[in-house]
C-alpha positions as CSV (number, residue, x, y, z in Angstrom):
1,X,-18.1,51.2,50.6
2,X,-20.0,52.0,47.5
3,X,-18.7,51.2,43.7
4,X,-19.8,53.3,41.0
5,X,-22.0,52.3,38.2
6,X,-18.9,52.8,35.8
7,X,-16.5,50.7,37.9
8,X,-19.3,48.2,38.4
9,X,-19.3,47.7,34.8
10,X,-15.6,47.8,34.2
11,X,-15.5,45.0,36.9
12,X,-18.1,42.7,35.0
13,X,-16.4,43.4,31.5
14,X,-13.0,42.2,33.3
15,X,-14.3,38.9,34.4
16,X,-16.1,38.5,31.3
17,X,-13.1,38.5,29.5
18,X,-11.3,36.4,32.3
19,X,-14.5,33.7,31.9
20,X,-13.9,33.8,28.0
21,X,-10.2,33.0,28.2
22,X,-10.8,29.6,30.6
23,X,-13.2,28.8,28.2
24,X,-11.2,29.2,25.0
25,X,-8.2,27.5,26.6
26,X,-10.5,24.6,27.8
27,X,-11.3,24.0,24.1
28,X,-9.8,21.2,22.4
29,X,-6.8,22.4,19.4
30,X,-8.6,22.4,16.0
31,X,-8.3,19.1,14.1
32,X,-5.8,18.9,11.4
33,X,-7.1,18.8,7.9
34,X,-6.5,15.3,6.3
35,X,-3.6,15.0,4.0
36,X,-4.6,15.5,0.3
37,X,-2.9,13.0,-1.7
38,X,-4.2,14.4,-5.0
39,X,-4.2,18.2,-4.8
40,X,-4.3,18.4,-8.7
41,X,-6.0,16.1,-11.4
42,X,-2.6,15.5,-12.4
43,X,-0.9,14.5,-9.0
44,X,0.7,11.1,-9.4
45,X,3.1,9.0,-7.3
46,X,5.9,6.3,-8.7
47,X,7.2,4.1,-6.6
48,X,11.0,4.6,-5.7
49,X,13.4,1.9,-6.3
50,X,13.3,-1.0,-7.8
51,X,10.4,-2.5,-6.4
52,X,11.3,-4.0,-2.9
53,X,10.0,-3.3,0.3
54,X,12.9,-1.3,3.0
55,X,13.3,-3.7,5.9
56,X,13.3,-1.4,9.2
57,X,15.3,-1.8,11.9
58,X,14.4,-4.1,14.9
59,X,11.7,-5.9,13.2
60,X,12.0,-9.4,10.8
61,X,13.2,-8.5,7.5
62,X,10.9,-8.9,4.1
63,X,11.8,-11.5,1.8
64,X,14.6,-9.7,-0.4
65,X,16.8,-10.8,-3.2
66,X,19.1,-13.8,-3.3
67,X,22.8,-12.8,-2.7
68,X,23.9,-15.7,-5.0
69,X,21.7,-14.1,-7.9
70,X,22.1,-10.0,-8.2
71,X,19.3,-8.7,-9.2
72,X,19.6,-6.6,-12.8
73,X,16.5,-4.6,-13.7
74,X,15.4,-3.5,-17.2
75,X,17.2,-0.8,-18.2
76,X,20.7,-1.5,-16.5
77,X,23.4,-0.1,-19.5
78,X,25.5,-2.8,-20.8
79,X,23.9,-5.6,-18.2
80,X,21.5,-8.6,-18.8
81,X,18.6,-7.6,-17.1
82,X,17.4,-10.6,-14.7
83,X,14.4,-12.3,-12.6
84,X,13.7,-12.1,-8.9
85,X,15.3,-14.9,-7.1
86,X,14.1,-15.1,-3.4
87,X,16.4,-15.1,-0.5
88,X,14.5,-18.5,1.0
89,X,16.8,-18.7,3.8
90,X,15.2,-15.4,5.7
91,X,14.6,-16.6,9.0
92,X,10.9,-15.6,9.5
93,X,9.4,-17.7,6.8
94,X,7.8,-20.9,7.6
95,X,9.4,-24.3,6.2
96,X,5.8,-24.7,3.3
97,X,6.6,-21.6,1.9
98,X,10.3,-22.0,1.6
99,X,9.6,-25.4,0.3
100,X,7.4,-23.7,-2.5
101,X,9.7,-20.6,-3.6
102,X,12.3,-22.8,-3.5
103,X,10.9,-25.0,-6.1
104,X,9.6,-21.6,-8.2
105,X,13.4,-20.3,-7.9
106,X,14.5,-23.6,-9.5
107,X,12.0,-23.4,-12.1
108,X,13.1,-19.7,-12.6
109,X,16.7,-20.4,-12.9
110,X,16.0,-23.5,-15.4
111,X,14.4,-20.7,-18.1
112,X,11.2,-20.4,-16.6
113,X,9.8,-16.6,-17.0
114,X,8.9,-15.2,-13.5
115,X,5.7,-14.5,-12.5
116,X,4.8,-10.7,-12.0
117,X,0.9,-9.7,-11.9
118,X,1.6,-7.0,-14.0
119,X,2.9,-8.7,-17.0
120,X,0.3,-11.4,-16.2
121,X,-2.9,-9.2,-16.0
122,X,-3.4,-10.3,-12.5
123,X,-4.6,-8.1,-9.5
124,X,-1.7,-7.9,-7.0
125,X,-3.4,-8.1,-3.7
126,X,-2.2,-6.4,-0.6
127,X,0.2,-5.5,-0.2
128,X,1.8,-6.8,-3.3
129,X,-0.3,-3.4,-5.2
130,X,2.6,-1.7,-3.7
131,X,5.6,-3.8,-5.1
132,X,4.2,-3.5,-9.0
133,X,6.2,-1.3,-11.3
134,X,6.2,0.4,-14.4
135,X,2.9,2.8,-13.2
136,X,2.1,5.1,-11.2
137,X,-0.4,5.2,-8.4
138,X,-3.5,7.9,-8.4
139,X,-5.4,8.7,-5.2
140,X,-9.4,9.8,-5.2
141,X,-10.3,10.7,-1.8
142,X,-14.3,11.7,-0.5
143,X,-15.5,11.1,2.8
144,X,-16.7,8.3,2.5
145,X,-14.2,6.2,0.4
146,X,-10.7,6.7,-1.1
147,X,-9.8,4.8,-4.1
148,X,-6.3,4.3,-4.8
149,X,-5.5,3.6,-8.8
150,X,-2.5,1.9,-10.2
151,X,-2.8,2.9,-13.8
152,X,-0.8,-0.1,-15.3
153,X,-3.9,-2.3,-16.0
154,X,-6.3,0.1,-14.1
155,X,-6.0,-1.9,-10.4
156,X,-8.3,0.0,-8.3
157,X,-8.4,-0.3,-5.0
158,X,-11.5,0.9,-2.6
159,X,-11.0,2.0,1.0
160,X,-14.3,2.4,3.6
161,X,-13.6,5.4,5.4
162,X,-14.6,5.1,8.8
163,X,-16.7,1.8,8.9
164,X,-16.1,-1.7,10.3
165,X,-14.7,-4.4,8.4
166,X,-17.7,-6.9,7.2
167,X,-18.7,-9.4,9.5
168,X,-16.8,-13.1,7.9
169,X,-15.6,-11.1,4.2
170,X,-15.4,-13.6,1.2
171,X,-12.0,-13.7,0.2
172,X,-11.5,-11.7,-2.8
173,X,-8.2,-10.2,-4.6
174,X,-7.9,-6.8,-2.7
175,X,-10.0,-7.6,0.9
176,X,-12.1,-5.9,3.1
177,X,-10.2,-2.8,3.4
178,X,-11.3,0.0,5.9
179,X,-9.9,3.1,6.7
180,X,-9.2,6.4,8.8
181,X,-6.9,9.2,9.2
182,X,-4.6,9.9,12.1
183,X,-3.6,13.5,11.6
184,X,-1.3,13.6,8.5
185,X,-1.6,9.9,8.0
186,X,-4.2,7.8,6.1
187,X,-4.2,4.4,8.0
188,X,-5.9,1.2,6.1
189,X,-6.8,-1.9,7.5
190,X,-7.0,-4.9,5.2
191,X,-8.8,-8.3,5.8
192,X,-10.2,-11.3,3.9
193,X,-7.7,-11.4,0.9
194,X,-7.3,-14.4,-1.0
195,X,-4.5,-16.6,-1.3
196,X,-3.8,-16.2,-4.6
197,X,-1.7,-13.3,-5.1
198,X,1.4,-13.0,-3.7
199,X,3.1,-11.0,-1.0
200,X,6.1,-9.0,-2.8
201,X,7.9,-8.9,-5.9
202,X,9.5,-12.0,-4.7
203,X,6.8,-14.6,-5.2
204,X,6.5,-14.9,-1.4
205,X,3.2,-17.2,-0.6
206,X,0.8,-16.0,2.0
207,X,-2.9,-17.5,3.5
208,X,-6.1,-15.9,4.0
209,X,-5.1,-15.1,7.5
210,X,-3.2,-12.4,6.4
211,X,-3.7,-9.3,7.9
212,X,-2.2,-6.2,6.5
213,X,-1.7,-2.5,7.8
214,X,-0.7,1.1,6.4
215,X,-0.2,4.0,7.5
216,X,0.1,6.6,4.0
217,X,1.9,10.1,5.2
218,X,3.5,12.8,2.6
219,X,6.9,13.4,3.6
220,X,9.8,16.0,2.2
221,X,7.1,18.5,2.1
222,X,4.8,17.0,0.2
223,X,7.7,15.7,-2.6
224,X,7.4,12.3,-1.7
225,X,4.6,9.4,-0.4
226,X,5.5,7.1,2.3
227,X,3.8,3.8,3.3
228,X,4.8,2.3,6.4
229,X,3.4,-1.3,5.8
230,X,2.5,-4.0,8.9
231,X,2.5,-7.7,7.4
232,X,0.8,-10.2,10.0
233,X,0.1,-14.0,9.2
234,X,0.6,-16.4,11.5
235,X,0.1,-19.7,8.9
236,X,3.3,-18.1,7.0
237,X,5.3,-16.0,9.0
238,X,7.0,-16.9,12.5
239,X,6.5,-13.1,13.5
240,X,4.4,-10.2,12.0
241,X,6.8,-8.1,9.5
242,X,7.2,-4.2,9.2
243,X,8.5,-2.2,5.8
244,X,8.8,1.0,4.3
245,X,7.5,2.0,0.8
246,X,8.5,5.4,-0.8
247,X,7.2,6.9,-4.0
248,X,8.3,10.6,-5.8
249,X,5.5,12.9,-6.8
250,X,4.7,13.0,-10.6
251,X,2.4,14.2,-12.7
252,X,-0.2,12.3,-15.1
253,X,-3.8,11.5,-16.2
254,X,-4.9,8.5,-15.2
255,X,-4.6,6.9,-18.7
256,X,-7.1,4.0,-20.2
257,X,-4.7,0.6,-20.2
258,X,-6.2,-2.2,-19.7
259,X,-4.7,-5.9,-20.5
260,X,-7.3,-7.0,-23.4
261,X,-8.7,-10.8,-23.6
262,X,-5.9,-13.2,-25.7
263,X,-3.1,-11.0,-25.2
264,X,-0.9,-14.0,-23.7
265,X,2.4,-13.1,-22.8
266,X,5.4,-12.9,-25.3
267,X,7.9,-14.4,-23.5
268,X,6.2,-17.5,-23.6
269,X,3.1,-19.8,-22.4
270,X,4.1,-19.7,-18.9
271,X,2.0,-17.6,-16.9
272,X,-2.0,-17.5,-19.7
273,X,-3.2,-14.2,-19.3
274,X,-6.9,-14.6,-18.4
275,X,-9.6,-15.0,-20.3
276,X,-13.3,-14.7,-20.2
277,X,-15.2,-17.6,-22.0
278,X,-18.3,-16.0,-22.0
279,X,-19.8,-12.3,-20.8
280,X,-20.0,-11.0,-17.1
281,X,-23.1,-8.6,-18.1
């Protein structure tokens, strides 16, 4: 039996349109945009807390405070403030680096000032950048790179989007540090850091096997910044280490303060703040 030219045509528009919807389902889901840690020139984050990293369940605790000394921060009405005193009998440390916080918590708890890279106008490594307080952290992101800026001394950080860590890095204060996003997450991956900065707030030691992940998401709707921080070195910890950072959304220029040449620290001769004996240019 013969169709007509009209229900020809009304057949071929049908399967058209049939053809077109295979195809569109076929077609992989957009991908998400990246999450914009900066969406003003004024978006800042400060850390949460007094400057510890959140243990999280089911995985070998970071190196917290002492139970025998209570930690008493700046700022506690009507209590002496006090220092960090590491709790050297957490399980996952080996017996070298217990050997040396113990000997810095008796120095500590004998008068001696305790070491902070802040006060000391030291770069904090990774992932001690995260642990440093009084500042606030500033995010630039671009394809290629994403710096993030603690303004308290002007750390900067530098993150290579989307590239391979170099081949046997020189050990410097903030690594080879390369990165990529996962949906809403910014995941960095940190190599050849140098062994002289610490791990935490705590003074805990580390080698320059350590190998540090994080994984950066905005949470509460874009109120707060969590970093979900993997700690792996085998020379000082028994078993790689997982914690939780959290930081509140502020708001700030990133402001000029930097720790100037002779400005030794007033709490005593301690801890020199460095100091260039001649030009770098």
């Amino acid at each position: 039996m013969r169709t007509s030219y009209g229900t020809r045509q009304l057949l071929l528009l049908t399967l058209c349109a049939a053809l077109a919807g295979t195809a569109a389902a076929q077609q992989p889901p957009a991908a998400a945009p990246p999450p914009n840690f900066s969406p003003t020139a004024q978006a800042a984050w400060v850390g949460i807390g007094t400057g510890a990293f959140a243990p999280i369940p089911g995985w070998p605790a970071p190196v917290g405070q002492d139970p025998a000394h209570p930690y008493v921060p700046n700022g506690a009405a009507g209590r002496q403030p006090t220092h960090r005193i590491s709790d050297t009998s957490n399980p996952n440390l080996k017996q070298w680096a217990k050997d040396v916080m113990k000997k810095d918590n008796d120095e500590v708890l004998a008068g001696k000032v305790a070491f902070t890279a802040r006060s000391s106008c030291r770069l904090a490594g990774v992932p001690g950048f995260m642990v440093m307080g009084g500042g606030q952290v500033y995010f630039v992101q671009s394809p290629r790179e994403v710096l993030i800026m603690f303004d308290g001394d002007a750390h900067v950080r530098r993150i290579h989007m989307n590239a391979q860590h170099t081949a046997n890095p020189k050990p410097s204060w903030y690594g080879d540090s390369v990165g990529k996003y996962e949906g809403d997450t910014l995941v960095i991956d940190t190599i050849g850091l140098n062994a002289k900065t610490f791990v935490d707030a705590y003074r805990t030691p580390h080698t320059e096997k350590i190998h540090v992940v994080e994984r950066w998401r905005l949470i509460e709707g874009g109120d707060k910044l969590e970093v979900h921080v993997t700690v792996t070195d085998p020379d000082t910890f028994n078993e790689p280490w997982q914690a939780i950072r959290r930081y509140q959304r502020g708001k700030g220029v990133f402001p000029e303060n930097i720790c100037a040449e002779n400005n030794h620290i007033v709490f005593g001769d301690d801890y020199d703040i460095p100091e260039a004996d001649k030009a770098d240019f």
